[in-house]
N, CA, C and O atoms as a MOPAC input file, in Angstrom:
PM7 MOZYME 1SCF
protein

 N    -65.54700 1   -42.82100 1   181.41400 1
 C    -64.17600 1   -43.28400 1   181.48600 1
 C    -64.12800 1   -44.66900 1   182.11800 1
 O    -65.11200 1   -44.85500 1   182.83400 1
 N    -63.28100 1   -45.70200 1   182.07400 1
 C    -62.89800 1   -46.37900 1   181.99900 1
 C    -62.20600 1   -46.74800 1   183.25600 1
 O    -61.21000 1   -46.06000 1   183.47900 1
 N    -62.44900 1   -47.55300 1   184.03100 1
 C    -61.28000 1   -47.47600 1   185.02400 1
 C    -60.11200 1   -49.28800 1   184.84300 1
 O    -60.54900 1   -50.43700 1   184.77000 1
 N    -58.29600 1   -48.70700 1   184.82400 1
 C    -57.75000 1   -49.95700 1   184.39500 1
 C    -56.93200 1   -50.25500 1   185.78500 1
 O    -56.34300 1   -49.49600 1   186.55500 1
 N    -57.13800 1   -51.66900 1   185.78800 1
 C    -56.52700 1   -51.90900 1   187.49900 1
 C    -54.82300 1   -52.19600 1   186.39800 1
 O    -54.61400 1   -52.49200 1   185.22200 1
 N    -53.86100 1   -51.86900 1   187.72300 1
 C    -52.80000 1   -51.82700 1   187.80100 1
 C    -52.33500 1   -52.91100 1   188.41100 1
 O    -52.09200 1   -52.61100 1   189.58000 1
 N    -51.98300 1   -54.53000 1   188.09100 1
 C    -51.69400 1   -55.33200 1   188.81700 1
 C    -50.31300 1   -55.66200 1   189.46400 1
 O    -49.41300 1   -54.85600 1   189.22600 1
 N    -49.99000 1   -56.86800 1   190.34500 1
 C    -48.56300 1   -57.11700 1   190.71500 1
 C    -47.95400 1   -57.71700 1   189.54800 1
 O    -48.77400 1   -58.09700 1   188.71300 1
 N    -46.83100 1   -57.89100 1   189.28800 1
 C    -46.35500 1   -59.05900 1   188.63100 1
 C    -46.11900 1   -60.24200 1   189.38100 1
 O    -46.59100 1   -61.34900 1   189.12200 1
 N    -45.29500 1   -59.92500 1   190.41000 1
 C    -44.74400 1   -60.66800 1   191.24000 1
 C    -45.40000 1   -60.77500 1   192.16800 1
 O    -46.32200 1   -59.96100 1   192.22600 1
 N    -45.24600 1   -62.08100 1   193.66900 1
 C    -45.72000 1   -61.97400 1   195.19400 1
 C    -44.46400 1   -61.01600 1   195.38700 1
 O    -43.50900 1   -60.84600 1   194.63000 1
 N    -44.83800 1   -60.25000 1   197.02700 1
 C    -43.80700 1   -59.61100 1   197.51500 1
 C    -44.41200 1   -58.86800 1   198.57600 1
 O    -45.37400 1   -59.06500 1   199.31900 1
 N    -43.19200 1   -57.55300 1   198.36600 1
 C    -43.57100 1   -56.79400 1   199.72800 1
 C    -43.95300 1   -55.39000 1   198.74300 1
 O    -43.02100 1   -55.19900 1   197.96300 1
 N    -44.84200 1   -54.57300 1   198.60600 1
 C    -45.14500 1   -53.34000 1   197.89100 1
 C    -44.48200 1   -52.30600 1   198.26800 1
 O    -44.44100 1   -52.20800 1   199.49500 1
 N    -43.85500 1   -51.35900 1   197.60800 1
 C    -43.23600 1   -49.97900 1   198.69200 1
 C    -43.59600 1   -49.27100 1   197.63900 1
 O    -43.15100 1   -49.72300 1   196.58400 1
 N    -44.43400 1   -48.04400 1   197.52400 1
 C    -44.52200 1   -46.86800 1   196.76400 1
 C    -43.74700 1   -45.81200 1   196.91900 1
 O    -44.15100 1   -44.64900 1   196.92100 1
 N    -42.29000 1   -46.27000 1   197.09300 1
 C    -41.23700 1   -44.82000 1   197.60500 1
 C    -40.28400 1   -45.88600 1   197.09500 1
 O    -40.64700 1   -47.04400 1   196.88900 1
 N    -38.80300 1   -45.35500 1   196.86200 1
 C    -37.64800 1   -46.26000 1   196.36700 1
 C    -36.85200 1   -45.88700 1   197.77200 1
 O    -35.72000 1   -46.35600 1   197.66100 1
 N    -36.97400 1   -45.36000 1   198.79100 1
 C    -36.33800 1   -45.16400 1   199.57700 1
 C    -37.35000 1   -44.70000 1   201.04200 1
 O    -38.40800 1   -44.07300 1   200.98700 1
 N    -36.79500 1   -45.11800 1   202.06700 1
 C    -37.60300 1   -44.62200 1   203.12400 1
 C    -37.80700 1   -42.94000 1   203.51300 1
 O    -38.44300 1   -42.47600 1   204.46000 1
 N    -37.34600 1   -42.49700 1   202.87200 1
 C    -36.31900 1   -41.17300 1   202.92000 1
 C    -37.01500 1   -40.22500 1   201.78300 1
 O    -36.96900 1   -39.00200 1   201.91700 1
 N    -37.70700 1   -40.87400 1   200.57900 1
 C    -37.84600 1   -40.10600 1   199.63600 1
 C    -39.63000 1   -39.99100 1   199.52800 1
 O    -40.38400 1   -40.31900 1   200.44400 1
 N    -40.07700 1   -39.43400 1   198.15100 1
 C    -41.47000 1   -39.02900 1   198.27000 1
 C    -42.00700 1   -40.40900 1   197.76800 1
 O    -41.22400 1   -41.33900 1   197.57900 1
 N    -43.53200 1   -40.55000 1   197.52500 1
 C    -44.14800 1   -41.62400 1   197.01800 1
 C    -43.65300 1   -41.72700 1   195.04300 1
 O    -43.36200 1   -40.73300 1   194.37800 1
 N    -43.67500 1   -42.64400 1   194.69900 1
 C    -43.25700 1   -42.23100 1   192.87600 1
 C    -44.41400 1   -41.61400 1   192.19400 1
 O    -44.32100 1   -40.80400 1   191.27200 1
 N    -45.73800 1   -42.14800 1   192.82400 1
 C    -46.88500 1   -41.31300 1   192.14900 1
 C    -47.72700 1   -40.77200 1   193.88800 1
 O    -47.47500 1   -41.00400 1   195.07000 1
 N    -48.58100 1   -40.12500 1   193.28200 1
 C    -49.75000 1   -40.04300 1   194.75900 1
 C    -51.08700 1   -40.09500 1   194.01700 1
 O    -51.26200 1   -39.82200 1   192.82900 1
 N    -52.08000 1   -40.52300 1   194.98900 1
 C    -53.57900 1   -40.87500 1   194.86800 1
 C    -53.88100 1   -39.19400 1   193.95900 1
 O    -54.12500 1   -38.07700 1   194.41500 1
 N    -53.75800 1   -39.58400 1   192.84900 1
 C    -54.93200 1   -38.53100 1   192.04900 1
 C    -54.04200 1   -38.00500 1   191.03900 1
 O    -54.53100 1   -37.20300 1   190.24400 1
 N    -52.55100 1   -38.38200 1   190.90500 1
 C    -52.06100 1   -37.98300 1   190.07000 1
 C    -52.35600 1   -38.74800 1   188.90700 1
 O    -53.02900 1   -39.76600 1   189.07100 1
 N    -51.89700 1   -38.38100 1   187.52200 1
 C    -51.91300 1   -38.74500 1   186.32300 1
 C    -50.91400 1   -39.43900 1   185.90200 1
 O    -49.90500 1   -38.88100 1   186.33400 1
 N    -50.62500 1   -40.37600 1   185.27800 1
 C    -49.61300 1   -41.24900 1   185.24500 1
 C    -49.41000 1   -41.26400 1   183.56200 1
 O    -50.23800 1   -40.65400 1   182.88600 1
 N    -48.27400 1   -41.98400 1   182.89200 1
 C    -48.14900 1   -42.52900 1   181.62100 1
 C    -47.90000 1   -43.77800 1   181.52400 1
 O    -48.00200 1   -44.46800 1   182.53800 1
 N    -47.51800 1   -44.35900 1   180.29500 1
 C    -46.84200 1   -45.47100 1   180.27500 1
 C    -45.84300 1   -46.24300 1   181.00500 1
 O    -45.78100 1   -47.30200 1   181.62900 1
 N    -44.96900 1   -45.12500 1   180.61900 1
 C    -43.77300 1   -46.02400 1   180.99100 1
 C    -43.34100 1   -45.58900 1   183.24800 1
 O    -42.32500 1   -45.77400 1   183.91800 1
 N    -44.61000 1   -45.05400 1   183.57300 1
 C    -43.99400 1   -43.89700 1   185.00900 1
 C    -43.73300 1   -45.43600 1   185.87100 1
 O    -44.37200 1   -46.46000 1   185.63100 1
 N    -42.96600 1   -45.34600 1   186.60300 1
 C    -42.52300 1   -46.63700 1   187.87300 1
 C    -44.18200 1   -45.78400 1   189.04500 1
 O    -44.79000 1   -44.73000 1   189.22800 1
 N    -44.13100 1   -47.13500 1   189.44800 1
 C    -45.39200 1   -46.32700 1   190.13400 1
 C    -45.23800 1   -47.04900 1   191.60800 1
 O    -45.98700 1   -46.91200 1   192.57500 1
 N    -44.00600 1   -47.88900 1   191.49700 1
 C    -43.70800 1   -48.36600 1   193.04900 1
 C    -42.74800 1   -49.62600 1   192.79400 1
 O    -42.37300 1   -49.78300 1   191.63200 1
 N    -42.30200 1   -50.56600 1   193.79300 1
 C    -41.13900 1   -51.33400 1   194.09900 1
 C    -41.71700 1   -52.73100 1   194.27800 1
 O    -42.27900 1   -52.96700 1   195.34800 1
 N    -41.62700 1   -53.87100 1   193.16800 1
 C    -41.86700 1   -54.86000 1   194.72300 1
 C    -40.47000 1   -55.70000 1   194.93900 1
 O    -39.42400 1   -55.90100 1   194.32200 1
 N    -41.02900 1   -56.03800 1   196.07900 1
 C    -39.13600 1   -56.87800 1   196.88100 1
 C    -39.63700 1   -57.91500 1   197.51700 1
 O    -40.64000 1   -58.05100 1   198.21700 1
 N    -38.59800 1   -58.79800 1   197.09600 1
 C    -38.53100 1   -60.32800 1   196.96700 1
 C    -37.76100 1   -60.74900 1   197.02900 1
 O    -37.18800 1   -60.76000 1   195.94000 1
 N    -37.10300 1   -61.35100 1   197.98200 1
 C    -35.96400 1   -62.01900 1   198.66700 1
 C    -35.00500 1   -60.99600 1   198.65100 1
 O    -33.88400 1   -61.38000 1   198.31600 1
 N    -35.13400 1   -59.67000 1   198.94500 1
 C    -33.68100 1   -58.50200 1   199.16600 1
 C    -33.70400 1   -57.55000 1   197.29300 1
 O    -33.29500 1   -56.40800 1   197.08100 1
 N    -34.12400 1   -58.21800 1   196.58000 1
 C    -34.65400 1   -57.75000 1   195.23700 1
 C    -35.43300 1   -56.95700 1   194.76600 1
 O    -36.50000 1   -57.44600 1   194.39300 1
 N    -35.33100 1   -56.14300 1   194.66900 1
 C    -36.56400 1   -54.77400 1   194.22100 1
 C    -36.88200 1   -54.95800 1   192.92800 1
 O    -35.89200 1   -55.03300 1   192.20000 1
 N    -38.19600 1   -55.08200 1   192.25200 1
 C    -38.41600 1   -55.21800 1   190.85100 1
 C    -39.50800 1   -53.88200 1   190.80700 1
 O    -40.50400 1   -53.71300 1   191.51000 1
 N    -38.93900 1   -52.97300 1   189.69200 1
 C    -39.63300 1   -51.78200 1   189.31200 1
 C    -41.35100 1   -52.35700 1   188.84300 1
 O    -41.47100 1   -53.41800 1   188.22900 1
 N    -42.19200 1   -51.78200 1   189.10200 1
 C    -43.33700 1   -51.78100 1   188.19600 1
 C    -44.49700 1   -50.27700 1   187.82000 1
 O    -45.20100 1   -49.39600 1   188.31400 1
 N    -43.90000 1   -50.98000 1   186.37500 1
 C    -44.69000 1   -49.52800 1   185.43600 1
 C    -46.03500 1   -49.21400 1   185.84900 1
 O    -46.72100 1   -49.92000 1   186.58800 1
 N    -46.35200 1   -48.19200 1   185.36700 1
 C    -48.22600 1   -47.94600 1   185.20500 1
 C    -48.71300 1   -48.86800 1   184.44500 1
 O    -49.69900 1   -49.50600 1   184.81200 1
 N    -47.86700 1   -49.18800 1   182.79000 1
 C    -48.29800 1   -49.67400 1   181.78000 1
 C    -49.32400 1   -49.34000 1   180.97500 1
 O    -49.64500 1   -49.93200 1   179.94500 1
 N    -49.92200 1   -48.23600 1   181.52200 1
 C    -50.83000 1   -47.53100 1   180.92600 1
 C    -50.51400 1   -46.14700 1   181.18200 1
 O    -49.64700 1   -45.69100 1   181.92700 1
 N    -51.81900 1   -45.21000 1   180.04200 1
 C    -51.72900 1   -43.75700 1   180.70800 1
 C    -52.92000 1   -43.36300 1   180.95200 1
 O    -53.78000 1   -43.60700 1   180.10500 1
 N    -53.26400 1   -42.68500 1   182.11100 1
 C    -54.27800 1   -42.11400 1   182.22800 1
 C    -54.04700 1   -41.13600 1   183.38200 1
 O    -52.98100 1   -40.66000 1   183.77100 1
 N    -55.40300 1   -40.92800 1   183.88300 1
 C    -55.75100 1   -39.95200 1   184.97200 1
 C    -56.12400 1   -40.37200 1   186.70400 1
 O    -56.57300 1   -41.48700 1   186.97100 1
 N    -55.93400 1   -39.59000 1   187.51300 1
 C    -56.22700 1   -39.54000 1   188.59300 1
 C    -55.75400 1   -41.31500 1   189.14300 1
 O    -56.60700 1   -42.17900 1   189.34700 1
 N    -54.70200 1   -41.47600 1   189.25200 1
 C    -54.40800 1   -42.87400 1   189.80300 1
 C    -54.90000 1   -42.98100 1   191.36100 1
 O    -54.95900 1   -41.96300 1   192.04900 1
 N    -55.32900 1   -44.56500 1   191.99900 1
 C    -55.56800 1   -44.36900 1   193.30000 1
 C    -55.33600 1   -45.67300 1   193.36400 1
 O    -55.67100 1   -46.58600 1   192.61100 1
 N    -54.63000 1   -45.65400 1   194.49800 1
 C    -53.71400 1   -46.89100 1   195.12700 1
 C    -54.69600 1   -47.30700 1   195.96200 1
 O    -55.41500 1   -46.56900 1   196.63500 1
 N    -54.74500 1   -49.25900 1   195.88900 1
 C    -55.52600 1   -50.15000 1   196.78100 1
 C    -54.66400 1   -50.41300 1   197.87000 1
 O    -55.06100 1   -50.57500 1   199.02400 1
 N    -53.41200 1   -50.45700 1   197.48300 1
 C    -52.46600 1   -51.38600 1   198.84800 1
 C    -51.65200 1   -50.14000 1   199.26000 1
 O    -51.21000 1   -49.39200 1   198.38800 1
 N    -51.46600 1   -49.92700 1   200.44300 1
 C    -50.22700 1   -49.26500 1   201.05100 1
 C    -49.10100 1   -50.06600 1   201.09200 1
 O    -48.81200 1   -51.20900 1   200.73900 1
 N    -48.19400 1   -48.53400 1   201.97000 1
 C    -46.88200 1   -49.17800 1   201.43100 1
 C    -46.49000 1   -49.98500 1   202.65900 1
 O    -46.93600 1   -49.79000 1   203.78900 1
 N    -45.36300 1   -51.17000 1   202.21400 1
 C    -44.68200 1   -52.01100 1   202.80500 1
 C    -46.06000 1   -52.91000 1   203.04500 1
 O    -46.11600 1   -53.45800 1   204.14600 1
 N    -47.03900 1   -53.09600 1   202.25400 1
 C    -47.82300 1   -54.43000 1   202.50300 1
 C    -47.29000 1   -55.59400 1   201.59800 1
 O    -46.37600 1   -55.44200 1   200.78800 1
 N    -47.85200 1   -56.59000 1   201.78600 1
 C    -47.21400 1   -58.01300 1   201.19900 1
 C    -48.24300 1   -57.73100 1   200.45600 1
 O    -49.18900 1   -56.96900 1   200.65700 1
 N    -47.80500 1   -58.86300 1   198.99400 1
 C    -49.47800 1   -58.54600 1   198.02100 1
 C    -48.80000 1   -59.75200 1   196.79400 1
 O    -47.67200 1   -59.85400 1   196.31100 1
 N    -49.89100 1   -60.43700 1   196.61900 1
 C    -49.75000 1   -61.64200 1   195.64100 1
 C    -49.79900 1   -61.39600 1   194.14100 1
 O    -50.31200 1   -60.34500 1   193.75700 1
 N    -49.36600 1   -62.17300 1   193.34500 1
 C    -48.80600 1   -62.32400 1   191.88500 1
 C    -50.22000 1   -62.22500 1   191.39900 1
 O    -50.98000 1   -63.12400 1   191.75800 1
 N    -50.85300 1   -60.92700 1   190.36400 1
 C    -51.95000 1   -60.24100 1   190.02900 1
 C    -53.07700 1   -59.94000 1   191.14700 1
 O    -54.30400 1   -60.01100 1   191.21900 1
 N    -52.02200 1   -59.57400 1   191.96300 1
 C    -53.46900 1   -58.06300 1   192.76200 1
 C    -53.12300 1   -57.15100 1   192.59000 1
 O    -52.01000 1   -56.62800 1   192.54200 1
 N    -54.66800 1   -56.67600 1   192.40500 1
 C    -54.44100 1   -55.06500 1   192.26600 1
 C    -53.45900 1   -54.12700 1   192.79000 1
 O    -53.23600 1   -54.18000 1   194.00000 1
 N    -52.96800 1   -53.45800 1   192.22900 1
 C    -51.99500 1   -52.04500 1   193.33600 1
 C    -52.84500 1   -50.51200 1   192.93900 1
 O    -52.81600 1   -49.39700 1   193.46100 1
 N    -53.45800 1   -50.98300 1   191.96700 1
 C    -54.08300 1   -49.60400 1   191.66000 1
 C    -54.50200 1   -49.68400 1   190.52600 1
 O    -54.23300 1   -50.55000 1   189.69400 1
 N    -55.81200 1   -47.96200 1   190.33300 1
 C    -56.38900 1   -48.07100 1   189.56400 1
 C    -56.72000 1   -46.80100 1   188.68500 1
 O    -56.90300 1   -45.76700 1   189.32800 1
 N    -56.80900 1   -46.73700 1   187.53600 1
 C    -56.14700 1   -45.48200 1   186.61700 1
 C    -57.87500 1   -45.67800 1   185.82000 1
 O    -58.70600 1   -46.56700 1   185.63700 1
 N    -57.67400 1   -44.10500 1   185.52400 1
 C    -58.91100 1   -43.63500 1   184.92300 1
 C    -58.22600 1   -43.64100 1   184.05200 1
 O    -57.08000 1   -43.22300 1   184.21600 1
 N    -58.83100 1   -44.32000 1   182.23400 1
 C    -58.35300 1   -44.06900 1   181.03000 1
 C    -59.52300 1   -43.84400 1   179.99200 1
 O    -59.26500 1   -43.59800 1   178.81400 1

């Protein structure tokens, strides 16, 4: 298998939860699809969704949440 990194689009701040309050959108080992939101980034008060863009297996996150992270780094990485 294959492993596909999951990059930023944007610089920002990373949050893998849409709320402080709620669960992560994916967790380390779940299986993901295309279209799944797999975390938040925020930029100037702005939250921009970002997909898996892929589908595969066992996802595992490089960055935790609320780290800063630059325009194509990794956030994670999907077995396909």
């Amino acid at each position: 298998m294959a492993k596909i990194e999951i990059k930023s689009p944007i610089p920002g701040t990373f949050y893998r939860k849409p709320s402080p309050d709620s669960p992560h959108f994916k967790e380390d080992g779940e299986d993901v699809a295309d279209g799944d939101v797999i975390g938040l980034v925020e930029v100037m008060k702005t939250f921009h969704e970002v997909p898996a863009g892929v589908s595969g297996k066992s996802i595992k996150f490089l960055i935790e949440d609320s780290e800063p992270i630059m325009a194509g780094q990794v956030i994670a990485e999907v077995e396909a």
